[in-house]
N, C-alpha and C positions, 0 to 999 in steps of 0.2 A: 954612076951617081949613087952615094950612098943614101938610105932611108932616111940620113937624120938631113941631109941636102934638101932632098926633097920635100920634106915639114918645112923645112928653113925658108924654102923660095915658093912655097906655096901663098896664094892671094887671101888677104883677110877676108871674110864677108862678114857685113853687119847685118843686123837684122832690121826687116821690114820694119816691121810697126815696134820699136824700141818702147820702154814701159815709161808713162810718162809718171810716174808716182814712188820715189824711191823707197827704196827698203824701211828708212828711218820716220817716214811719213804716217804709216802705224802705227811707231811706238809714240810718236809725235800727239795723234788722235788719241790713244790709249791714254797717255799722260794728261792731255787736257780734260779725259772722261771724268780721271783720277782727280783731280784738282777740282772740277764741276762737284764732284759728289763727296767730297772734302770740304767744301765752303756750305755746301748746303747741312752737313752736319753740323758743321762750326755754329752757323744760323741758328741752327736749332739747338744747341747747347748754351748758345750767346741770352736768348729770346725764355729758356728755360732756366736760367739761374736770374734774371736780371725779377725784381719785384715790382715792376711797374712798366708798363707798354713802353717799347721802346722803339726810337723811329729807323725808319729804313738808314737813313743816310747818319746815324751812326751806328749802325751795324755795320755798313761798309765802313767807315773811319776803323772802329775796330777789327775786322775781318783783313782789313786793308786790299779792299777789292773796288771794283766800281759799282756805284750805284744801280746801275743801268744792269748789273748783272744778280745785285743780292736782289733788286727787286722782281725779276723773274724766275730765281729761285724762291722765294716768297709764298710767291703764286703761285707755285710745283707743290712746296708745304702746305700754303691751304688746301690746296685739291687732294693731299695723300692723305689729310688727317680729316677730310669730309664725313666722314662713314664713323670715326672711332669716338669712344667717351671725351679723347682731348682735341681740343680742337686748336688750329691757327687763327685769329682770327684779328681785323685790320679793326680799331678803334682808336679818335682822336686824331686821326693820323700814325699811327705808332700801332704796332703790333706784341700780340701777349698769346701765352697760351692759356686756355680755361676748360674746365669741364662744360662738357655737352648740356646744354641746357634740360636736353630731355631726361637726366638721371638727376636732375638738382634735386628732390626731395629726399633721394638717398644721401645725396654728399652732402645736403644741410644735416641730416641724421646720424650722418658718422660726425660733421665737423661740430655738431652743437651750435648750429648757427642760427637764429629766428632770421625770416625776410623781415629785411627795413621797412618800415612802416612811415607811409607817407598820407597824411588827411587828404580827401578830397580837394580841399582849398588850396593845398602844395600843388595838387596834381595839375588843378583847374589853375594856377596862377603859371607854374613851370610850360604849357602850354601853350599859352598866348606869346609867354612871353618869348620863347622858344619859335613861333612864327610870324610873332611882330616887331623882333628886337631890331634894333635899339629902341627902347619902350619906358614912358615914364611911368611912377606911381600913379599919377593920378590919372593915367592913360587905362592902366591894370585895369584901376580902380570901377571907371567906369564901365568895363567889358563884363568886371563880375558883378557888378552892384552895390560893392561892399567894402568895406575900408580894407586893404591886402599889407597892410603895415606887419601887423606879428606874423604875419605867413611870411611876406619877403625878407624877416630879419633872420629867420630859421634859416632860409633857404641862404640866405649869405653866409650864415654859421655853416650851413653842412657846404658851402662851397662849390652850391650849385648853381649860382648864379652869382654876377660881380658889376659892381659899377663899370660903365666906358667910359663918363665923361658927364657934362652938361649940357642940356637940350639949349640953344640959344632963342630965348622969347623969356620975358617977364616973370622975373622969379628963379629961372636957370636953375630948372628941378632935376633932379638926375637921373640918367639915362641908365636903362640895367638889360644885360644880356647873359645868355647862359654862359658857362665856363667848359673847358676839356674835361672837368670831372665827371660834366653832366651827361657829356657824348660816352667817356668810359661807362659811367652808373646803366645807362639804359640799353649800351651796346652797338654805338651807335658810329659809323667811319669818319662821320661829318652830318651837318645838320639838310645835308639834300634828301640824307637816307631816312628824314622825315615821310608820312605817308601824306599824300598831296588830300586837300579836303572834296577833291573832286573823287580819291579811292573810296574815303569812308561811306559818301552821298550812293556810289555804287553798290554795294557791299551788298552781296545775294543774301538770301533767307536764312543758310544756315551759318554764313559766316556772322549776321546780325542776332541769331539766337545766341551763337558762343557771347559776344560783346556783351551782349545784353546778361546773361547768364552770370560773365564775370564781374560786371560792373552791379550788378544786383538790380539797374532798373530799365524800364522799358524806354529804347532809343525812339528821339523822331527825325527821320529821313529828312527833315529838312535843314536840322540845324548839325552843324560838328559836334563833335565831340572832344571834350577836355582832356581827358584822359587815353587818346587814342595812341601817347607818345609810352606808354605805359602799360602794351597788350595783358602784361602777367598779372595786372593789379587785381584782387580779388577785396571786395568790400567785404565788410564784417559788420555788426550789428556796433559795436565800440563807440562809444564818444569821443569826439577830443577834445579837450579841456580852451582848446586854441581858439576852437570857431564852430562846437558843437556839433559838427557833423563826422558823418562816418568816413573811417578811417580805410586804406587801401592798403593790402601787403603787396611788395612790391620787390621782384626779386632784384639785387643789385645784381646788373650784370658784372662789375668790374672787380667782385669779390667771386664771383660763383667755381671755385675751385682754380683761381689761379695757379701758375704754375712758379 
């Protein structure tokens, strides 16, 4: 019997434990890493050229991926850009990128930009209404004491608050709530990310010296606070021509170095 007989009629053997993962299953995984770390660029080049927060689920239209997938890439972006001057950050529902809050006194310096300036009475009206909305005038009115007409008409101009509708009872005065502007302007993802009035009533010693410090007067532990929705407001000695009281600077978060 010749050698090559012998190969010829020799018995195949298979192997025990065969591999259950083919060769192509790597390049398969590789490709999908590929693809993963491709859409989260896109995300981020989408999010950096667009001039206004824009929502998840058209970045997926755009991206042409699933929702379910740019939004967990999202959340990889916020976590990577936690630490740097730029930040990801979810406002209105819709995401944007901005400079780190804590350099904004350089980036007002380079960009020439004064903080927007909002009176007390804005701050004090934007507030209520902000945790009593839908709220009428003469609902305001009574919370601060004072007629809130030229405040609420500013705040309609700057867009920070909008009619919903009519209260239904005698006279069918009108019902007013804040707007997406207003969640953009203070930085805010929605109106939950409000601070509950049971936070402020808590608020240890030295977090009450900073409040107090910034707002210029002496807080009392029993009642809220107006301008709680507005930590950066810093009062100034200023008038305002509106309602004669001091005025607040107050950093727009939805400007603070967009991208």
């Amino acid at each position: 019997m010749t050698e090559e007989t012998k190969l010829d009629s020799a018995p195949l053997v298979e192997p025990e434990n065969p591999p259950l993962v083919s060769p192509d299953d790597g390049d398969r995984e590789q490709d999908g890493e590929v693809s993963r770390t491709h859409l989260k660029g896109l995300l981020e080049a989408l999010i950096f050229v667009s001039d206004h927060p824009i929502k998840a689920n058209d970045l997926a239209k755009s991206a042409s991926a699933s929702s379910k997938l740019v939004r967990e890439l999202l959340i990889e972006l916020k976590a990577e850009y936690e630490r740097r001057g730029i930040q990801l950050d979810e406002v209105a529902g819709a995401w944007i990128f901005r400079s780190n809050v804590a350099y904004a006194p350089f980036v007002r310096d380079l960009a020439k930009q004064k903080p927007v300036r909002l009176t007390r009475a804005q701050v004090e009206t934007l507030a209520i209404m902000a945790y009593r909305q839908p709220i009428t005038r003469p609902e305001i009115d009574d919370i601060r004491g004072v007629d809130c007409g030229p405040v609420l008409k500013l705040l309609l101009e700057r867009d920070l608050v909008r009619i919903l509708g009519r209260k239904d009872e005698p006279g069918r005065p009108m019902l007013y709530g804040t707007t997406s502007a207003f969640l953009e302007f203070f930085g805010l993802k929605s109106l939950k990310d409000l601070p509950t009035l049971r936070e402020f009533t808590e608020l240890n010693e030295d977090s009450r010296r900073v409040v107090e410090r910034e707002l210029g007067e002496v807080l009392d532990g029993s009642q809220p606070s107006f301008s709680i929705a507005a930590p950066a407001a810093e009062v100034t000695g200023e008038s305002s021509a509106e309602a004669a009281e001091p005025s607040a600077e107050v950093v727009d978060q939805s400007s603070a170095g967009s991208g």
